[in-house]
C-alpha positions as CSV (number, residue, x, y, z in Angstrom):
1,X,83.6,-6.8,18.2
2,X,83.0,-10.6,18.8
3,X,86.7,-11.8,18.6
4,X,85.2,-15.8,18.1
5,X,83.6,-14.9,14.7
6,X,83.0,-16.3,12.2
7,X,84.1,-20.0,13.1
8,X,84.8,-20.6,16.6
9,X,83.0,-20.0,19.4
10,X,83.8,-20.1,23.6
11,X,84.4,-24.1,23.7
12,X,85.5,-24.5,20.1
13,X,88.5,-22.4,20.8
14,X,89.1,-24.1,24.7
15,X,88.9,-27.7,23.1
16,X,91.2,-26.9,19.9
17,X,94.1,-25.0,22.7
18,X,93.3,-21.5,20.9
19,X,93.0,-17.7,22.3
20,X,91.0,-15.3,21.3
21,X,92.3,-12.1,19.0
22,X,92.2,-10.1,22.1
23,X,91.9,-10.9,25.6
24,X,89.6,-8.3,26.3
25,X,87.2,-6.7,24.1
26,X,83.7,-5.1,23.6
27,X,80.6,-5.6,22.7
28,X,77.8,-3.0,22.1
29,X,76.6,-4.6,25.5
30,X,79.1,-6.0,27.3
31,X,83.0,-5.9,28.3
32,X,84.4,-9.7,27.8
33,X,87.6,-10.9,29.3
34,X,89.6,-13.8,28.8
35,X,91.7,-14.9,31.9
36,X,92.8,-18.2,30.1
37,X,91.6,-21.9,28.1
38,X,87.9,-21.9,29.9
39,X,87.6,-18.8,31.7
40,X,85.6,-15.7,30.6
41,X,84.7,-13.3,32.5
42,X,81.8,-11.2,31.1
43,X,80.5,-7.5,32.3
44,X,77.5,-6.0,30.8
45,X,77.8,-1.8,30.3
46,X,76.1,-0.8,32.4
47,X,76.5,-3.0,35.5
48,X,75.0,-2.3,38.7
49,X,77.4,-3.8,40.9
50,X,74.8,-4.6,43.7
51,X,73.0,-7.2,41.4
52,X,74.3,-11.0,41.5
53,X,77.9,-11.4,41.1
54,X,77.3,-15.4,39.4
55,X,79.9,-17.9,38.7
56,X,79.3,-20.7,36.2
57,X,81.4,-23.7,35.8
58,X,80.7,-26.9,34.3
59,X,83.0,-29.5,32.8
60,X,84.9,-30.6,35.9
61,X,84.5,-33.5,34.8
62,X,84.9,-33.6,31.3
63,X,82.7,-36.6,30.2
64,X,79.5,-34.8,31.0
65,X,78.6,-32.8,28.0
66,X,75.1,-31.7,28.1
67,X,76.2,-28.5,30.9
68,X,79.5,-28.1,28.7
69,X,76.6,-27.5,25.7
70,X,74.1,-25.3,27.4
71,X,76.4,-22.8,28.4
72,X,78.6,-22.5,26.1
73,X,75.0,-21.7,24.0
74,X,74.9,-19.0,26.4
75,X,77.6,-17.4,26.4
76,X,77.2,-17.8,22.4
77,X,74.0,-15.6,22.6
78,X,75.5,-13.2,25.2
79,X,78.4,-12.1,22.8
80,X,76.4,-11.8,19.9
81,X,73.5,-9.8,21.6
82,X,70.4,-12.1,21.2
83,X,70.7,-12.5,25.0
84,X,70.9,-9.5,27.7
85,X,73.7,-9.3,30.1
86,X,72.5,-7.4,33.8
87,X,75.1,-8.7,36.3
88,X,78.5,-9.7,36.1
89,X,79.4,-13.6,35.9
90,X,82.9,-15.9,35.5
91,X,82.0,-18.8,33.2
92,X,84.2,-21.4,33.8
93,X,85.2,-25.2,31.8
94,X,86.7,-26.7,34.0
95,X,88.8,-30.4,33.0
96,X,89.7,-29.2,29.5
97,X,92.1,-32.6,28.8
98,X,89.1,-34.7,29.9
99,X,86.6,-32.7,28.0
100,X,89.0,-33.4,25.1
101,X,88.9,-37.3,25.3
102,X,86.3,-37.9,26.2
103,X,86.6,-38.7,29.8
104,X,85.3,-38.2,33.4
105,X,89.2,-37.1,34.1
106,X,92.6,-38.1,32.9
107,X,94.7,-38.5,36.3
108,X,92.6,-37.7,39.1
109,X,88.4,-36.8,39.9
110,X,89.1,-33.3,40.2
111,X,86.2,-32.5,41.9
112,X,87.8,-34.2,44.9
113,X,90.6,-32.0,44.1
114,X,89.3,-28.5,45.8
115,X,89.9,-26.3,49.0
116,X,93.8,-27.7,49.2
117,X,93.1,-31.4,48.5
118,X,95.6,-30.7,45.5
119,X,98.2,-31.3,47.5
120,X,97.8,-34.2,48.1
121,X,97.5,-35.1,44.3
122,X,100.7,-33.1,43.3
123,X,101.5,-35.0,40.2
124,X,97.7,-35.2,39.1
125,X,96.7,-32.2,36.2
126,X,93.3,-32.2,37.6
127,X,95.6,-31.1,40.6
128,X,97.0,-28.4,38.8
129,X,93.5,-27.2,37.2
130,X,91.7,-26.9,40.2
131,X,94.5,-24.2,41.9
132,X,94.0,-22.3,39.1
133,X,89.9,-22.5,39.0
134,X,90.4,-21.7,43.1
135,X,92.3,-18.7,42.0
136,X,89.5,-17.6,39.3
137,X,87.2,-17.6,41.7
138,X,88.4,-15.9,44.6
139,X,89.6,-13.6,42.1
140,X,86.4,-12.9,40.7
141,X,84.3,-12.6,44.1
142,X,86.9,-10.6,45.8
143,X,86.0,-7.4,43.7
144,X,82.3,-8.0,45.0
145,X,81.1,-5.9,47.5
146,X,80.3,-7.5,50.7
147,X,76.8,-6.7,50.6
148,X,76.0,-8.3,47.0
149,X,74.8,-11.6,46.5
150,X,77.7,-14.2,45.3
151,X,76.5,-17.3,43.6
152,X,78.2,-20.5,42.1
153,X,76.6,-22.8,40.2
154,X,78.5,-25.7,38.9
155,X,77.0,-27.9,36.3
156,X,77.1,-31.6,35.7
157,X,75.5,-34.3,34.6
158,X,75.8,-38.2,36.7
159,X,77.6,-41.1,35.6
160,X,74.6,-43.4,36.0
161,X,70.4,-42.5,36.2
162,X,68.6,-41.4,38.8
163,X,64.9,-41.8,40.3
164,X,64.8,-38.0,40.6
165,X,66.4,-36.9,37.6
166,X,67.8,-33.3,38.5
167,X,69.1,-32.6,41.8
168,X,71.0,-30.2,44.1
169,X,73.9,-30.8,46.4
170,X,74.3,-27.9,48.5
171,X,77.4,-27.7,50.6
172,X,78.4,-27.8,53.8
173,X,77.3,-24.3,55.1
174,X,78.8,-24.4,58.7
175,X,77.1,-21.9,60.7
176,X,75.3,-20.2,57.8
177,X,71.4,-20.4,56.9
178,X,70.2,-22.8,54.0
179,X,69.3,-19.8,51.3
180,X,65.4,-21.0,50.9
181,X,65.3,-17.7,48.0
182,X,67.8,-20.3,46.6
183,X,66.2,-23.4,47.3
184,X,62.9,-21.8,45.3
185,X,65.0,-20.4,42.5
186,X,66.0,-24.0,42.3
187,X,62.6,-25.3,42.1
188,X,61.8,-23.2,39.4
189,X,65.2,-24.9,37.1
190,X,63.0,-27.9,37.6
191,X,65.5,-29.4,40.3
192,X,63.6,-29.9,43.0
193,X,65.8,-32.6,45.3
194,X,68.2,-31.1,47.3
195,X,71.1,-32.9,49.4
196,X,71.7,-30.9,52.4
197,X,75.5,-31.6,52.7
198,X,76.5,-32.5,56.4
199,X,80.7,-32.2,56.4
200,X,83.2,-30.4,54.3
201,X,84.0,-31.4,51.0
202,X,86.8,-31.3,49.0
203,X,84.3,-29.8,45.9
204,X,84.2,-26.5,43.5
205,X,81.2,-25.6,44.9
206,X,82.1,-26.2,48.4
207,X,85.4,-24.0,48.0
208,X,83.6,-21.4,46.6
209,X,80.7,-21.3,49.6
210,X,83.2,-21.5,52.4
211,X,86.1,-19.4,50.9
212,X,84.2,-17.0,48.6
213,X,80.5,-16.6,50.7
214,X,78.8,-17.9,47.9
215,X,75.3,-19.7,47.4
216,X,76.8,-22.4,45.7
217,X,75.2,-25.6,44.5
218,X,76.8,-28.8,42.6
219,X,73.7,-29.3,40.0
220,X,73.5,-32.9,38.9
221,X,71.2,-32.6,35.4
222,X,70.6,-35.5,33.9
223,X,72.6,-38.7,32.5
224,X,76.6,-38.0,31.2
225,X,76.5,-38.5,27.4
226,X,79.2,-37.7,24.6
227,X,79.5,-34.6,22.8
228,X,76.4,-34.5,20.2
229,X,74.5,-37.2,21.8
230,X,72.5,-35.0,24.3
231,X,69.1,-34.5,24.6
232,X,68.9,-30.4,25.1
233,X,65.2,-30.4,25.9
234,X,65.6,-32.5,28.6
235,X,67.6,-29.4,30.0
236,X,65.0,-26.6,28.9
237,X,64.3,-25.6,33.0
238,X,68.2,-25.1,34.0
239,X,69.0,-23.0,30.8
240,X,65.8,-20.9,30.9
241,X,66.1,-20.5,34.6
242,X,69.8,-19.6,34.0
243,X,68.6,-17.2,30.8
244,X,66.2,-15.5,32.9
245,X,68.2,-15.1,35.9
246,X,71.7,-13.5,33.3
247,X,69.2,-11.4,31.9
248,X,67.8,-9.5,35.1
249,X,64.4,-11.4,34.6
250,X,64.2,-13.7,37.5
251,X,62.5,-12.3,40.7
252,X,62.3,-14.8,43.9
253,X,59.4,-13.9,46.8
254,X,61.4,-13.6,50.0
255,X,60.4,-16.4,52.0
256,X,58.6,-18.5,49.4
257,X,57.0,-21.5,49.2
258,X,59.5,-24.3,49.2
259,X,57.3,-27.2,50.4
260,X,58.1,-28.9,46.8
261,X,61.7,-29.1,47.1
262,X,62.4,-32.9,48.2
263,X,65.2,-32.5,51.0
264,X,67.8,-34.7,52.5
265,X,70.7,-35.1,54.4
266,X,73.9,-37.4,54.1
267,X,73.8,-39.8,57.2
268,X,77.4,-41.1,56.2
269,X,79.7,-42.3,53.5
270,X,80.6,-45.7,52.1
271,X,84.5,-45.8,51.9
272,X,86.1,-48.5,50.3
273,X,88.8,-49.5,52.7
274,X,90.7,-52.4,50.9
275,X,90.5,-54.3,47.8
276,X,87.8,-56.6,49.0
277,X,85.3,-53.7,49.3
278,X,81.8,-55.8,48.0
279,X,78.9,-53.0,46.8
280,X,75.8,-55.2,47.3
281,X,74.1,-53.2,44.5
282,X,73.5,-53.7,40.7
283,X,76.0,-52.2,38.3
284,X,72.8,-49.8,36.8
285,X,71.1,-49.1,40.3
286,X,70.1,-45.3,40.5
287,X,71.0,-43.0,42.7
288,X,68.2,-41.8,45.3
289,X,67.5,-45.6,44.6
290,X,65.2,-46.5,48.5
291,X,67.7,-49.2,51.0
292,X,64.8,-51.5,52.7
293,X,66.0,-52.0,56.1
294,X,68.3,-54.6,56.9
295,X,69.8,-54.8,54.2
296,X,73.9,-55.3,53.4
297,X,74.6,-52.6,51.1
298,X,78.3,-53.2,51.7
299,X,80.8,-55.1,52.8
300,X,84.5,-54.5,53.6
301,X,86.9,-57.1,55.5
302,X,85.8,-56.8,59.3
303,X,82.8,-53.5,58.0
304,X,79.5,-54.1,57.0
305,X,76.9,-51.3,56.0
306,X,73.8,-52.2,56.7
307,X,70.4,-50.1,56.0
308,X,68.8,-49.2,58.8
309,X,65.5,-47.8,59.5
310,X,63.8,-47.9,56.0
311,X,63.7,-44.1,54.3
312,X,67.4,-44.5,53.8
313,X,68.9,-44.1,50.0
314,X,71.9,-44.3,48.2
315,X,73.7,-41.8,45.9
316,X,76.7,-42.1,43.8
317,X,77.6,-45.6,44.4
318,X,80.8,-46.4,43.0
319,X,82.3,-49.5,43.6
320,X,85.3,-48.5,41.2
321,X,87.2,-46.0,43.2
322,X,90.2,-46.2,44.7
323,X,91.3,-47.5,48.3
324,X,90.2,-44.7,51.1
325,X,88.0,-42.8,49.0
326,X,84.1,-43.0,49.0
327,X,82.4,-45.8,47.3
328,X,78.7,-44.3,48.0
329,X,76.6,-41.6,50.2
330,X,73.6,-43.3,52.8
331,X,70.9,-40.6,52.7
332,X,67.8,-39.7,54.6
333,X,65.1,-37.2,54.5
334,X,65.8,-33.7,55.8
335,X,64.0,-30.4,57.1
336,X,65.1,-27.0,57.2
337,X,65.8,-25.9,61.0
């Protein structure tokens, strides 16, 4: 029984405020729950519950579409059988009211929002939203067994282009290893630039690796368009990667090449201190865009930014965000210890 026939499907029925017939039903394949607007949680038969355990959000922010589209294809094929279900995965939209108009978020990023930073945004939604995608997720991985691989990977696309189009952040790990069986699955997506994160964030993918014990990534994709006005194709290595790895097709060498993958490291962030904050940049400069040396990338009353050395870059400059928060990452080159 597909309780979304004939008319709606998974986001259909999130962006229009419906439920499902039943929150839980069956499949000849699979068990399919619905915890709420955005979250389903989907079990095939015949699980084996040492395979991946996989969590897949996108839509934190709700203006970028192309993610929102791809799985919500996905999940589309999963119910109705043309796709194979072998391990058990949460799939997760994340800023419905954002997704709705059209936006990157009504009252607050919410992607800034995670690992208790809601309280300090008590009257935001986004604030609201993200304690309950927290509580989906610890939720979901706290039925995994210890020994069975826990992944997130949280899908969005960037406000402005890039000069490597698909990327990786990859958070803050502390005292764990970088995951290179990861790092190569990531490759073969067709992401191959990775931002080795140096400091906590306040992300979903961050929450999720330090709370959970997950491999999680934040998966930048491509250029944030409207609903309708994507380009699919450009997005044919994340969804067959993402295909093949649902279906129990997707086998990773241990310790495999990874000499592709370009790597780097934040040095330090750009925070906009006061309403003077300058951004030394053009409004359409791409992220991963090089920094020659010596020159001001910002300035801010008595604090100048100034590149230093020559292989530094910039990503996610932002010019437009709010006293205290951060206005751009300085990058360099990385290697794996």
């Amino acid at each position: 029984m597909n309780p979304f026939a004939p008319a709606r499907d998974f986001l259909d029925l999130t962006l229009q405020g419906l439920s499902p017939a039943h929150a839980q039903w069956q499949t000849p394949a699979l068990q399919a729950h619905w915890l709420g607007h955005g979250l389903l949680e989907l079990t095939p038969h015949a699980a084996n519950l040492q395979q991946e355990h996989i969590l897949l959000s996108t839509g934190v922010h709700g203006n970028e579409t192309a993610p929102i589209e791809i799985l919500n294809s996905i999940v589309g094929d999963l119910l109705s059988g043309a796709l194979p279900l072998a391990c058990r995965i949460l799939v997760v939209l994340g800023n419905i009211p954002a997704m709705q108009s059209g936006k990157r978020f009504v009252d607050y990023d919410m992607n800034r929002l995670f690992d208790g930073a809601h309280a300090k945004q008590p009257e935001a939604q986004e604030a609201r939203r993200a304690v309950e995608l927290e509580q989906a997720a610890s939720a979901f991985f706290a039925v995994t067994p210890a020994t069975t691989p826990r992944r997130h990977y949280d899908l969005h696309t960037a406000i402005r282009g890039s000069v490597f189009e698909r990327f990786a952040i990859y958070p803050f790990i502390h005292d764990r290893a970088h995951n290179r069986e990861q790092l190569a699955w990531l490759l073969g997506a067709d992401v191959d630039t990775v931002l080795l994160h140096s400091k906590p964030a306040a992300t979903y993918s961050y929450y999720t690796s330090e709370r959970c014990g997950a491999d999680a990534f934040t998966l930048e994709l491509g250029k944030a368009r409207p609903f309708g006005q994507n380009d699919l194709s450009r997005f044919a290595g994340i969804d067959r990667a993402l295909r093949e790895l649902l279906a129990g097709q997707c086998a990773v060498a241990a310790n495999p090449d990874i000499s592709a993958v370009r790597l780097f490291k934040a040095k330090y962030d750009i925070v906009k201190h006061s309403g003077d904050f300058v951004l030394h940049l053009a409004d359409d400069v791409e992220n991963f865009t090089a920094l020659p040396h010596g020159m001001t990338i910002a300035e801010d009353v008595e604090v100048r930014y100034v590149a230093d050395g020559g292989e530094e870059r910039i990503l996610f400059p932002n010019p437009k965000v709010g006293i205290g928060l951060r206005a751009g990452i300085v990058i360099e080159p990385a290697t794996l210890d």
